[in-house]
C-alpha positions in Angstrom: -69.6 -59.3 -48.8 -70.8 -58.9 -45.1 -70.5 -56.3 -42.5 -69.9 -56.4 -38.6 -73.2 -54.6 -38.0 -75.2 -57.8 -39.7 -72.6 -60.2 -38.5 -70.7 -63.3 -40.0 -69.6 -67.0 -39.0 -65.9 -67.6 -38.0 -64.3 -70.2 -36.0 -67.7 -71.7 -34.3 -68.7 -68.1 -33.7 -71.2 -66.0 -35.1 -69.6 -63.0 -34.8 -71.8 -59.3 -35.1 -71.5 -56.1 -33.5 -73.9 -56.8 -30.5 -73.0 -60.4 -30.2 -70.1 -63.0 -29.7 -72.2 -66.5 -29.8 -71.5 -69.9 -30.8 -72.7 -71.0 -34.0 -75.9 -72.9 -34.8 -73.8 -75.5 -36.4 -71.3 -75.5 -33.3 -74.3 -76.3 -30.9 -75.3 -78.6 -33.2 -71.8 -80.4 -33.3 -71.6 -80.0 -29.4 -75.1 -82.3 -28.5 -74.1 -84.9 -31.4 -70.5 -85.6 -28.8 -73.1 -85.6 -25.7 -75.8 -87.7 -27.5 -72.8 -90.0 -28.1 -71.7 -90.3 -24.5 -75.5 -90.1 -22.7 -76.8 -93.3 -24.9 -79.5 -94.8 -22.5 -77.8 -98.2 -22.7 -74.8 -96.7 -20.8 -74.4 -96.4 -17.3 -73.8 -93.6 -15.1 -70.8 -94.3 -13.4 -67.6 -92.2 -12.7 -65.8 -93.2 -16.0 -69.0 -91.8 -18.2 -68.9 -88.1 -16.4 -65.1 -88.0 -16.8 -66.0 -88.5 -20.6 -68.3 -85.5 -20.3 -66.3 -83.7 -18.3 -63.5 -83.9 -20.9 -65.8 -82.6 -23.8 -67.7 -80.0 -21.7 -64.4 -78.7 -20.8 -63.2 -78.4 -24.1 -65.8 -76.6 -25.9 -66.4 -73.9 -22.5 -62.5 -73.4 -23.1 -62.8 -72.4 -26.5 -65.8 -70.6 -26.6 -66.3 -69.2 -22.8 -63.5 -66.3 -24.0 -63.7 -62.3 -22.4 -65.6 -61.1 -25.2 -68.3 -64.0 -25.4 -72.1 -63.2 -25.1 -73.8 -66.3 -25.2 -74.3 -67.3 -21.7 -78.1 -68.6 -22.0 -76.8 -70.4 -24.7 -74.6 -72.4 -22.1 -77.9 -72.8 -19.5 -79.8 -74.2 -22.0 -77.3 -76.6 -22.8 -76.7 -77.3 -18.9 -80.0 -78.4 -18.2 -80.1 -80.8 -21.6 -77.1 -82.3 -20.4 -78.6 -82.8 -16.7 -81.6 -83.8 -18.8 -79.7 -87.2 -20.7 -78.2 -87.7 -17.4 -81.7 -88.3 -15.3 -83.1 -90.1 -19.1 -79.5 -92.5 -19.0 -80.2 -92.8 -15.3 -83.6 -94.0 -15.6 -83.8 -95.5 -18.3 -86.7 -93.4 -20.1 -87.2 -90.0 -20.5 -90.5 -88.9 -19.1 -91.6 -85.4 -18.5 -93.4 -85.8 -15.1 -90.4 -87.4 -12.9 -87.6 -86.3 -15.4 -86.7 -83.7 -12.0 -86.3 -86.1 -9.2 -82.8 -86.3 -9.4 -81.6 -83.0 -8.1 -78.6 -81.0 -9.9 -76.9 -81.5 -6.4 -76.5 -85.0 -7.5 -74.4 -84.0 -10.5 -72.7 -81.3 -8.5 -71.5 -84.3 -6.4 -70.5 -86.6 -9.3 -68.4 -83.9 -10.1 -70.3 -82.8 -13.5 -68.8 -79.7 -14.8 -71.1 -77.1 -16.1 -70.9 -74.8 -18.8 -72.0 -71.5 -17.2 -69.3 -71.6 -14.9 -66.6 -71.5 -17.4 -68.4 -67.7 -18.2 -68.8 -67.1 -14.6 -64.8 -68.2 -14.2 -63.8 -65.6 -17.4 -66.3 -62.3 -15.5 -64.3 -62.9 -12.0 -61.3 -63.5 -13.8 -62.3 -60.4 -15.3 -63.0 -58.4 -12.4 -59.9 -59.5 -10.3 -61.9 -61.8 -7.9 -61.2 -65.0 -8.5 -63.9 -67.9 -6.1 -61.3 -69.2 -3.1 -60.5 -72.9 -2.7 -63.3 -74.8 -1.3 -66.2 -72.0 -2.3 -67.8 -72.6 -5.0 -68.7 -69.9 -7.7 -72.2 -68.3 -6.3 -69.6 -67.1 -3.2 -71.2 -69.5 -0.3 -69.2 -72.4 0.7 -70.3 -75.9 -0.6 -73.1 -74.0 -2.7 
């Protein structure tokens, strides 16, 4: 027997009366499919980010819903996605130059992030959707 007050695991959420947030095993799920994809033996071309794309959309779809709370949960996982990325790009993972590629770079791959799925769902929200050619932090090119 559980209550909402202590909260309960349903359909990749954990569920509670303060919180909407994926599940620990979800996460866990989620960074097996990017492990799978950001192998350092791959390349990063075009193909391999419309592979991530594909499962990075998926899973913000699903889980980036009105009532979902767990938007640090999706920074994190930005930034160890953008981590894989540099790793697959150079071909080691290092934790002095791991930074010199620039999340503008992936912005202009065309990487899809997380957090802006929950940024989409709060404007959406709030009537005030980003216009065509500005991008979500309201400058244009941003």
């Amino acid at each position: 027997m559980t209550s909402f007050g202590k909260g309960y695991a349903f359909l990749g959420f954990t569920l509670s009366s303060r919180s909407r947030r994926m599940r620990p095993k979800s996460v866990k799920k989620f960074k097996d499919k990017i492990r799978e994809l950001t192998r350092r033996k791959f390349n990063l071309d075009a193909n391999r980010i419309e592979q991530l794309n594909r499962v990075i959309r998926g899973t913000a779809q699903y889980f980036a819903t009105d009532f979902f709370t767990g938007r640090e949960v999706f920074h994190k996982l930005d930034s160890w996605i953008r981590m894989r990325l540099r790793c697959m790009k150079s071909k080691r993972k290092s934790t002095h130059d791991n930074h010199k590629i620039r999340n503008k770079v992936f912005d202009r791959l065309g990487l899809l992030t997380l957090e802006s799925f929950v940024l989409r769902g709060q404007d959406r929200r709030f009537g005030t959707a980003p216009r065509l050619g500005q991008s979500l932090a309201g400058s244009p090119g941003a």
